[in-house]
C-alpha positions in Angstrom: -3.2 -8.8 11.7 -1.8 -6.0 9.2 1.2 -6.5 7.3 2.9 -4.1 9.5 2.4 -5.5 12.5 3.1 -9.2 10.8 6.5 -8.0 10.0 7.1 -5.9 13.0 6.2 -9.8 14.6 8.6 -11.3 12.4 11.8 -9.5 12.8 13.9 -7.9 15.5 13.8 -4.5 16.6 17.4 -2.8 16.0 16.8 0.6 14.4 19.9 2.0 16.5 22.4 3.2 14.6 21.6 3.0 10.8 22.0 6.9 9.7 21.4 6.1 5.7 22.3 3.9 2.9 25.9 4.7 2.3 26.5 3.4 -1.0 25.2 0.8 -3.5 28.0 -1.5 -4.9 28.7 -3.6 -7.8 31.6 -6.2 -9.1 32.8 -5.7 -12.0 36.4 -7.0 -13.7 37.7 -4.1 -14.8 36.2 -0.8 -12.9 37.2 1.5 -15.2 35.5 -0.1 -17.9 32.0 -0.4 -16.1 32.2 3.7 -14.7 32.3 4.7 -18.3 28.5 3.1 -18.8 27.9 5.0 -15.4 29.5 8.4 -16.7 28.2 8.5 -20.1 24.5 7.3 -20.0 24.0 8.7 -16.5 26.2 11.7 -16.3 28.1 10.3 -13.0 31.7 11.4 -12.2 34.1 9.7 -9.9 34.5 11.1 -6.7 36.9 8.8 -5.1 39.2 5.8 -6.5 41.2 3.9 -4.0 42.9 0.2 -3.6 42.2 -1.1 -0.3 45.1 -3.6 0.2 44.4 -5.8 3.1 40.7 -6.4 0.8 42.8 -6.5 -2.3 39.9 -4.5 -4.2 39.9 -1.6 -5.7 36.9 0.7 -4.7 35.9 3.4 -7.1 33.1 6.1 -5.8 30.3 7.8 -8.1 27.9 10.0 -7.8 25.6 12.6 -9.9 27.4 15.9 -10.1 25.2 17.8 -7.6 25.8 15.1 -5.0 27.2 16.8 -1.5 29.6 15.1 0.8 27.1 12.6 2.6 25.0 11.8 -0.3 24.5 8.1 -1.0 26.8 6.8 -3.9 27.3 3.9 -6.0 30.6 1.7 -5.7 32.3 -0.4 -8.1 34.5 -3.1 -6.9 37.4 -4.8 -8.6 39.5 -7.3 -7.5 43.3 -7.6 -7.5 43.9 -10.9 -7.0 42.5 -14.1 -5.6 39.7 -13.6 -2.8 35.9 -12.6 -2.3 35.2 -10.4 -4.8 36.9 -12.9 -7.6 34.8 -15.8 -6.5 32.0 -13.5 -6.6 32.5 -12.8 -10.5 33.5 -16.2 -11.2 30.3 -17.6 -9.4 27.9 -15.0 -10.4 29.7 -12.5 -12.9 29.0 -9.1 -12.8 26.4 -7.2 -10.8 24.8 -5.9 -7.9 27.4 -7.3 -4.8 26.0 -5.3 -1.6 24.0 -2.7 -0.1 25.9 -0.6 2.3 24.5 1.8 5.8 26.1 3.7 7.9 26.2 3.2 11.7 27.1 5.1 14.5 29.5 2.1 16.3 30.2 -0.8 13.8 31.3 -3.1 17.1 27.8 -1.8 18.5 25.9 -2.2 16.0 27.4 -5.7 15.5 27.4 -6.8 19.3 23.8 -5.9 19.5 22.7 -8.0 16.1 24.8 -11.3 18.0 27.7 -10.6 15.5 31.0 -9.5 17.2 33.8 -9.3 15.1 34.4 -9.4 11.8 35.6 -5.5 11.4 37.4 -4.9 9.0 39.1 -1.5 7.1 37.3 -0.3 4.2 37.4 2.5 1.5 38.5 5.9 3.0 40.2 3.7 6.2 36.8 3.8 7.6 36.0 0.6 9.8 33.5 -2.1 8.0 31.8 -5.5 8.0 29.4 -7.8 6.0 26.4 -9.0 8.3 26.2 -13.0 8.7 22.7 -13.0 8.0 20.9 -11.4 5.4 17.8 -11.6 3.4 17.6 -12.8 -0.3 20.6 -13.4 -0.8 21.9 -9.8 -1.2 25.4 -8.8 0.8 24.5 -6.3 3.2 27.7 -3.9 4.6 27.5 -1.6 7.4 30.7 1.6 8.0 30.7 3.7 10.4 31.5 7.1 8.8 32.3 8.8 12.4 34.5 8.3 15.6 31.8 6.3 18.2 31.0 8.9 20.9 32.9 8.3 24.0 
């Protein structure tokens, strides 16, 4: 048996949905702090800085200066207060946090995987969730970028 056909033997088939990897995000204590690494040595700007409250993070988007709208980009993600992304940095410190793709339908896409629920509002308002599940230990996120088709 090929590795390919080993793995396809392994896992379940649900391609439907993922578009791309949306972002790439780390924690950090103080985001402002970490993007300057990210600006200087890599020549990244911020493209978008927002404090999600119901998370109580702030999000701040980067990306090379060519990027286009769509492109993937790289998160930092601070806490405010008490919650997931503080026990992350007191547990782990800083570093890589999750891998993030875009669906078409986040309930969908979760419903099909056995994982109702868990939606919740990202960065930009868009609708998000962490699946139960993942592999090494990484975080893996799914948004869905667009309105579902009706």
């Amino acid at each position: 048996m090929d590795s390919t056909t080993l793995a396809e033997s392994r896992l379940p088939r649900h391609h439907d949905g993922v578009q791309k990897i949306d972002h790439v995000a780390i924690a950090a204590h103080d985001a402002d702090a970490s993007s300057r690494w990210f600006e200087e040595v890599l020549g990244l700007q911020c493209i978008h800085d927002e404090v999600v409250h119901d998370v109580g993070v702030r999000l701040l988007w980067l990306a090379p200066k060519d990027a286009t709208a769509g492109d993937t980009s790289f998160q930092i993600v601070q806490p405010l207060g008490p919650g997931a992304i503080a026990d992350f940095l007191a547990q782990k410190g800083e570093g890589l946090h999750h891998v993030c793709f875009a669906v078409d339908n986040a309930k969908d896409f979760l419903a099909s995987r056995g994982q109702a629920g868990g939606i919740f509002t990202g960065g930009y308002g868009l609708p998000c969730a962490f699946l139960k599940a993942t592999p090494e230990g990484i975080a893996v996120e799914i948004v869905q970028r667009e309105q579902p088709a009706t």
